[in-house]
Every structure is written in structure tokens, then in C-alpha cells.
C-alpha atoms as one frame of an Amber mdcrd trajectory, in Angstrom:
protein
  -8.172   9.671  60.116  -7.701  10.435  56.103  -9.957  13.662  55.250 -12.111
  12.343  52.197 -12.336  15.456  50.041 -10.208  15.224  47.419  -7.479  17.708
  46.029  -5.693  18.100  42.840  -2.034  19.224  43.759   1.158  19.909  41.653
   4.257  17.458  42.288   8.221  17.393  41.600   8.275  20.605  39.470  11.549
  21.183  37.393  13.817  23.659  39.784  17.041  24.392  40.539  15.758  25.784
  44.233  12.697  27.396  45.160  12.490  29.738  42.560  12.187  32.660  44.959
   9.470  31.108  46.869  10.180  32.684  50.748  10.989  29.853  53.536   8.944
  29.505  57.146  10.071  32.246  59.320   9.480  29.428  61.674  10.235  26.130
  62.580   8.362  23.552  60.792   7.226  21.335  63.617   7.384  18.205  61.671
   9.064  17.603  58.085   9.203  14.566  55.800  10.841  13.798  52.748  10.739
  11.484  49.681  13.466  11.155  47.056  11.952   8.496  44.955  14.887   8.031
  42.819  15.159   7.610  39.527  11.956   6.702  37.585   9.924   6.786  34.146
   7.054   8.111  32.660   4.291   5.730  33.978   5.791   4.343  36.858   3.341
   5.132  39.698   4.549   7.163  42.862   3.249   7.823  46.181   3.545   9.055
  49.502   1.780   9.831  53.125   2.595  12.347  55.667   2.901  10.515  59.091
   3.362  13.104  62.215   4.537  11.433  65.465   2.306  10.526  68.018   1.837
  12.972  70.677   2.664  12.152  74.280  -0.492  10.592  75.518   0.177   8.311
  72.441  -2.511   9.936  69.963  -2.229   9.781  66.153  -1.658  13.294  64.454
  -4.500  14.408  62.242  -3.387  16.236  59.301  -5.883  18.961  58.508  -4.290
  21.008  56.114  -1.946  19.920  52.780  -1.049  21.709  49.887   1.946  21.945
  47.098   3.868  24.946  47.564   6.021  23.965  44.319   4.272  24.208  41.094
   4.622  21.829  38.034   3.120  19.914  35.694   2.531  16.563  37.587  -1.220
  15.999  38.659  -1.367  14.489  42.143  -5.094  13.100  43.437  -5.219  12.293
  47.169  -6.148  13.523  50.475  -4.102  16.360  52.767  -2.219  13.276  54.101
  -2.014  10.637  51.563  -0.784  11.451  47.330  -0.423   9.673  44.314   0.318
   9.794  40.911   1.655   8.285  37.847   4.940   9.928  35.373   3.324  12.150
  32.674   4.861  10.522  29.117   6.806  13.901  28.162   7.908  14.602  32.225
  11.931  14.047  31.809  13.420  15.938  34.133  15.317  16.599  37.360  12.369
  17.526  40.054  12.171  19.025  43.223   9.257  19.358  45.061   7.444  21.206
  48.166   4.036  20.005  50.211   2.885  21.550  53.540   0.019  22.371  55.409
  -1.086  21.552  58.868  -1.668  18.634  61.289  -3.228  18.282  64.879  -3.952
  15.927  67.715  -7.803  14.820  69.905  -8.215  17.668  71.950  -6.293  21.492
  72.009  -2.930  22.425  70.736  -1.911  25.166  73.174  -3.990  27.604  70.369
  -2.096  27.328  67.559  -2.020  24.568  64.678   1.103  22.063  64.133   2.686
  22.623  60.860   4.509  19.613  58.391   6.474  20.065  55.538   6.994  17.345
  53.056  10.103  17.984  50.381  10.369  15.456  47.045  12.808  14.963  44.713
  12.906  12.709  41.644  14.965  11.849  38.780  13.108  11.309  35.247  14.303
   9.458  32.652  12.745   8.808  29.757  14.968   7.283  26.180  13.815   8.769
  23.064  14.589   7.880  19.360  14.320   9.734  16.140  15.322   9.414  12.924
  17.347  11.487  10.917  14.922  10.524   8.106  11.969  12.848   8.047   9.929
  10.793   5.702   8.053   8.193   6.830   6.998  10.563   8.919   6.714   8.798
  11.912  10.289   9.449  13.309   9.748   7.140  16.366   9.646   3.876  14.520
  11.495   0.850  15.450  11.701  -0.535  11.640  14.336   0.743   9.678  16.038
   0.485   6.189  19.713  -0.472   5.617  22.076   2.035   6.548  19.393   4.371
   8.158  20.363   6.825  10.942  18.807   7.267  14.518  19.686  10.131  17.512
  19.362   8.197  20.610  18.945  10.348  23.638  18.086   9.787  27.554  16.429
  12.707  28.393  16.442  13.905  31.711  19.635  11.686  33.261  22.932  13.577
  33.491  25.087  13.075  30.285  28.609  12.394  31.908  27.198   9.636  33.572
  25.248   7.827  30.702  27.036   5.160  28.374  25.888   3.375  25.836  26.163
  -0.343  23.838  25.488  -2.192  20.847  23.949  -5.861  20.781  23.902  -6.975
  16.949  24.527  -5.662  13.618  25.423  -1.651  12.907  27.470   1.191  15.191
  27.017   3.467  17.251  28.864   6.527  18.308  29.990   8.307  20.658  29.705
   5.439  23.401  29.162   7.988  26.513  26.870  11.155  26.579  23.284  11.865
  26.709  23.001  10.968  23.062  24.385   8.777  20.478  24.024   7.782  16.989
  23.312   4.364  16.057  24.053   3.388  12.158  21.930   0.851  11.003  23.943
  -2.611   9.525  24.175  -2.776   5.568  22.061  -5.885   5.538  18.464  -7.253
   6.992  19.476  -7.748  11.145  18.491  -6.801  14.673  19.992  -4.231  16.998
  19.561  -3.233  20.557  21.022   0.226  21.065  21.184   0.142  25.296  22.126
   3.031  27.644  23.140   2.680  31.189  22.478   5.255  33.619  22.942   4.982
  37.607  22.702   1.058  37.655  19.855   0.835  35.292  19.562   0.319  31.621
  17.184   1.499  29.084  16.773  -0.313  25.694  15.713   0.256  22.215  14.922
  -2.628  19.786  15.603  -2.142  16.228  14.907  -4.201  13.026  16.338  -3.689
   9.851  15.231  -4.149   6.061  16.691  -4.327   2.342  14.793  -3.370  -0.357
  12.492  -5.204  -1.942  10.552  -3.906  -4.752  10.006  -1.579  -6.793   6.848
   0.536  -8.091   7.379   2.184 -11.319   5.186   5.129 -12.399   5.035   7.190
 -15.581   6.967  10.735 -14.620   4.395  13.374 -14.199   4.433  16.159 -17.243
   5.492  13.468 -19.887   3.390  11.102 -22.732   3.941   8.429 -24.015   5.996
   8.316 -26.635   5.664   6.888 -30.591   6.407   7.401 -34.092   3.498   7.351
 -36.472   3.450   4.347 -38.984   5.451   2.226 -36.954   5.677   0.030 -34.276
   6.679   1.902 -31.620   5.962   2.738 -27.935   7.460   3.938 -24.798   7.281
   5.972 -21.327   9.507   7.897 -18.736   9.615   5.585 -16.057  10.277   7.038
 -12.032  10.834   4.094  -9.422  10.199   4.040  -5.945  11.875   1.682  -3.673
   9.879  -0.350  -1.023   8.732  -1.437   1.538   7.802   2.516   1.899   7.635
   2.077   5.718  10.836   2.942   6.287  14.073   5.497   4.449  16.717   4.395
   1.725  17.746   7.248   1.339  21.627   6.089   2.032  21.716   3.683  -0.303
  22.069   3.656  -4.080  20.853   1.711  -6.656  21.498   0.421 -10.420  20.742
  -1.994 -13.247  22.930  -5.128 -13.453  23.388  -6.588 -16.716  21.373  -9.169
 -18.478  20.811 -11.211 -22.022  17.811 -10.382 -23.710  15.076 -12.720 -24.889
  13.510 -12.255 -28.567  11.467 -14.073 -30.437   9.200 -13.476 -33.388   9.140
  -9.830 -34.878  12.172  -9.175 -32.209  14.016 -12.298 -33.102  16.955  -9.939
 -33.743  17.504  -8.761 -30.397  17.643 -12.548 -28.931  20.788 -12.371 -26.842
  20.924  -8.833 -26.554  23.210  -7.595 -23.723  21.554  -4.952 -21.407  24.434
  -2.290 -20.245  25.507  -1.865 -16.494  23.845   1.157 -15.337  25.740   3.568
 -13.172  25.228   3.999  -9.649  22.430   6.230  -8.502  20.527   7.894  -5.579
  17.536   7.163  -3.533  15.845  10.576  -2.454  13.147  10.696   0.271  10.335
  11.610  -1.607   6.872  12.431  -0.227   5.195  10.890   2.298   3.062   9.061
   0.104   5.482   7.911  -2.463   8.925   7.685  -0.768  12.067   6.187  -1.762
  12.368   7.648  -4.883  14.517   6.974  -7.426  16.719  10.025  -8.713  16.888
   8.578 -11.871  14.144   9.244 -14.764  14.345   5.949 -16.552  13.347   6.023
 -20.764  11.553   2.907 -21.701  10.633   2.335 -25.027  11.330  -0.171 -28.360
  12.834   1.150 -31.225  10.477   1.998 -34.240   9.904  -0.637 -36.564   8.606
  -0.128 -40.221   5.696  -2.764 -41.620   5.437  -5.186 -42.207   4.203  -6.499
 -39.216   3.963  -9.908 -37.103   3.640 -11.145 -33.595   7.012 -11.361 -31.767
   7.964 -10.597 -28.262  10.881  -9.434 -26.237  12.388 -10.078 -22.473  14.826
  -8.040 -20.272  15.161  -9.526 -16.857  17.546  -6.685 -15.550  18.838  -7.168
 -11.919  18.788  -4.398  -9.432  20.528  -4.229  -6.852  21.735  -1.888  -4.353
  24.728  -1.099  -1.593  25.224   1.298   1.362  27.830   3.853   0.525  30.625
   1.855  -1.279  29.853  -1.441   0.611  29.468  -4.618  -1.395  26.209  -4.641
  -3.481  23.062  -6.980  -3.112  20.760  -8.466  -5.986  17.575  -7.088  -5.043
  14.704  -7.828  -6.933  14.381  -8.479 -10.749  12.823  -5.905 -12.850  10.982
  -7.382 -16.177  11.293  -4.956 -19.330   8.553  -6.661 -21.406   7.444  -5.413
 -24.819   5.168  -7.508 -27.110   4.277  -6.575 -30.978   1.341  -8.059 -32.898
   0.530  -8.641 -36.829  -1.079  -4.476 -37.073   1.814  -3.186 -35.479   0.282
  -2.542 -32.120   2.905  -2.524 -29.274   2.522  -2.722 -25.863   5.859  -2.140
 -23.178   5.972  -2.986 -19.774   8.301  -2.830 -16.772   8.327  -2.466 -13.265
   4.508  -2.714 -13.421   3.948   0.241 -15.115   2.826  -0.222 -19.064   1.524
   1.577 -22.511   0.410   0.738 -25.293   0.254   2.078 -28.608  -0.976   1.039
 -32.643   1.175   1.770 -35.484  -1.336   4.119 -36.826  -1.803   6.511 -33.423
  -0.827  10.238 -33.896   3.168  10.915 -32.968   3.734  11.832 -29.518   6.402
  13.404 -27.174   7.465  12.646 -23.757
């Protein structure tokens, strides 16, 4: 018969040994034990305490059945029948202790029979983080180029764990409880797996390039102009997306590029734009990350009247590389400035722009 009321117990707490809890001064007259193996969180787990029959062939009743080893893991059940499902943070080696009491139809020479039940169970569980702290989300999957991730399986023994690398990237060291997996200098797929006991435990990773940019005036600065001429200009800050992921081991600059003048800037019509020099991506904050470490000055030069419509292109190149790898054409970034017949002037790039008359006050940065 199963006794109906039910009863919250404790399961496969983390212990070396009993943790000082005293032993049965007697025999136990009837002990059990599970050793469920090796599992993870949300696998489900169960077990029943089955006494022999007695002589005359009657089931044993259990009466009695409690955890005598604490822990974290909620049990719901009956004194002879548990079960449960692998808390999400429950990595761990456990060992756990059940007993209570059992008896037959009829008398029990005046005492009660008394079980013992003993689990054990090895939790695994494989966690990721980034080395990134912004995005904050440290778990994600999604990665940028060259991005760095701590792969760990928590809970399994570390000599016995190795690990391997299907797709682009490295990882290092191949054996241990943890490893590092580099992510490839170009858009790919990874699977960073460890191997543990005869099992294996897989993480799926996909990588991105840049692909844009966002440029923003730099806070604290105007926009800049000279009074009585045509004239304008910003301090430009980039920031490098998708923003869902880190650059923050790559580097970036401005390839060159032959300008595009017509008009008032007829002049400048084949106008080389410079190489720039290599520069960092820094993390940011979480809502503007990827930033560019360089403040970039946008502006025309100052013209004197008089005045007439004209226009003038720079479509600059960016690209970027991982460390000294080979670099990558990114995205093209527009410097766009127009003039019309009052002098008015109005400079773009990056999709950020100002806009200023020939007669507006002087201004600083």
C-alpha cells in the first residue's frame, strides 16, 4: 500500500560523508541504494523503497520515511515512493541518506522494521561566459570576431574532462574542467564539446563581423564654424554594431578613397582621403557599446563669399582585423557636405549631421 500524505524531503546533498551525522547503533533490517549516475539539471529522478516479503509471502508496508541528509533538492512523494527533477544551479557531487520504518499484516514481535535508502549522484551541468562584460548577458551564444569565452563543466571531475573544437576558432587547454575557446577572425560556426565519463556536452556558437556603424556628436562639444563663411563641422564618436555582441579585440581604421566635388567644391574633385592608423574598439556602456576610441573631427574648411551651390563626396572604407590578422572592408562610411548660394553648409557622415549659415555666431567644439 503507498501512504497518500505527501512529504517534502531533501535529496543528494553535497558531502564528502555524513557530515557528523551519528550511524544506527543497530542493524538496519533492510537497506537500498540508488546511484543514479551522472545526470543534469532537469533530468527527472526517482526511486521506491521495496522491503522483501515476509515469510508467509506478505508485502512490507513502509510506514515511516524521511531524509536524514539535508540539501537543496526538493523531493515530493510518499514514505515509499520519491521523485524529483535537477534544480538548474545543482552541479555537484551528491550523496544522500533516506530512512524510516516499514512493517508487515499483523505484529512484528513489538518492535518496528527499519530501511535505509543511501543515493548518490553525479551533476553536471556546462556553463559559458564571456570574458566580455558588456552586452551584459554573458551567457549568449552570438559572438563577435575574435571574442573570448570560459567554458567550464561544473560539477564533473577535471582530470577526467577533455574537450574539442568542430569549426572555425581555438580552444585551449584541451583537458580540464575549463577551457577557453577563441572565437575565428571571420563570420563562422563553432561547437566547443566536452567529454566526460562517456558522455558529451555541447555548446553552439555563431560568430559575427561588424557591420555598421552609428556615429554620434561627442558629448561636451558644439559644433563648430567660423563666422562669415561657409563653414561647419562636429566631433564625431562611432560605435560599432550589431551591439549584441563585443569587438572589443578588434581594431578599426579608415581606408583610403578619391573624393567627389562638384560645384562650389569643384576643387577638391579627386581629392585623396589619408589611411588612418589603426585604432581600438572599447566596450562601452551597455547601451552604446563598441565604441570607438577614436574622437573623429568632421568638418569643411572655411570658405569666404561668394557663394554657390556645390557639393562634396568621401566614400571612406572601414575596415577592421583581429590582432594583426589580415583586414576586412567593412562597411562604407559617406562624409557628405553640401554648400548652397547664402553660404549655408550642411556635413554629414556616419548618420550623424549639422548644419550651419555663413552668418551664425562662431563656435567651438
Amino acid at each position: 500500500m503507498m501512504h497518500q500524505a505527501k512529504l517534502y524531503v531533501v535529496l543528494l546533498a553535497f558531502m564528502l560523508g555524513w557530515h557528523g551525522l551519528p550511524e544506527r547503533v543497530f542493524a538496519w533490517d533492510y537497506t537500498q541504494s540508488a546511484n543514479f549516475g551522472i545526470l543534469q539539471p532537469g533530468d527527472h529522478v526517482d526511486f521506491t523503497v521495496t522491503p522483501p516479503k515476509n515469510a508467509k509471502g506478505d508485502n512490507a508496508i513502509v510506514t515511516k520515511g524521511a531524509c536524514d541528509q539535508p540539501g537543496g533538492f526538493i523531493w515530493v512523494g510518499g514514505p515509499a515512493s520519491w521523485n524529483g527533477t535537477v534544480p538548474p544551479d545543482f552541479a555537484a557531487q551528491h550523496i544522500g541518506r533516506f530512512s524510516g520504518e516499514y512493517t508487515y499484516p499483523g505484529t512484528n514481535a513489538g518492535r518496528a522494521l527499519t530501511w535505509k535508502m543511501d543515493t548518490e549522484a553525479e551533476v553536471v551541468k556546462l556553463e559559458t561566459i564571456t570574458d566580455a562584460t558588456i552586452p551584459v548577458d554573458r551567457t549568449r551564444k552570438k559572438l563577435g570576431v575574435g571574442e573570448k569565452v570560459t567554458l567550464t563543466l561544473e560539477g564533473a571531475t577535471g582530470s577526467q574532462v577533455t574537450w574539442s573544437l568542430t569549426g572555425d576558432g581555438s580552444i585551449y587547454p584541451s583537458s580540464g574542467s575549463s577551457t577557453k575557446f577563441t572565437a575565428h577572425e571571420r563570420a563562422s560556426g563553432a561547437s566547443v564539446t566536452a567529454a566526460y565519463k562517456g558522455k558529451t556536452y555541447t555548446a553552439n556558437f555563431s560568430v559575427v563581423e561588424p557591420s555598421g556603424i552609428e556615429m554620434e556628436r561627442e558629448p561636451g562639444t558644439t559644433n563648430w564654424h567660423i563666422n562669415g563663411t561657409a563653414s561647419a563641422g562636429f566631433k564625431g564618436r562611432a560605435y560599432i554594431t550589431p551591439n549584441d555582441v563585443s569587438f572589443i579585440n578588434i581594431e578599426m581604421r579608415e581606408q583610403s578613397c578619391v573624393g567627389i566635388g562638384n560645384g562650389f567644391y569643384s576643387d577638391l574633385n579627386g581629392a585623396i582621403h589619408p589611411i588612418g592608423d589603426w585604432g581600438k574598439v572599447i566596450a562601452g556602456t551597455e547601451t552604446k557599446p563598441n565604441k570607438d576610441d577614436f574622437v573623429d573631427t568632421v568638418q569643411s574648411d572655411s570658405r569666404e563669399p561668394p557663394f554657390s551651390y556645390g557639393t562634396f563626396t568621401w566614400p571612406i572604407p572601414w575596415e577592421f582585423r583581429v590582432g594583426s590578422g589580415n583586414a576586412k572592408v567593412f562597411k562604407t562610411v559617406t562624409h557628405y557636405q553640401e554648400a548652397d548660394d547664402t553660404g549655408k553648409i550642411t556635413i554629414s557622415k556616419g548618420g550623424f549631421s549639422v548644419s550651419k549659415n555663413a552668418d551664425d555666431p562662431t563656435s567651438g567644439y
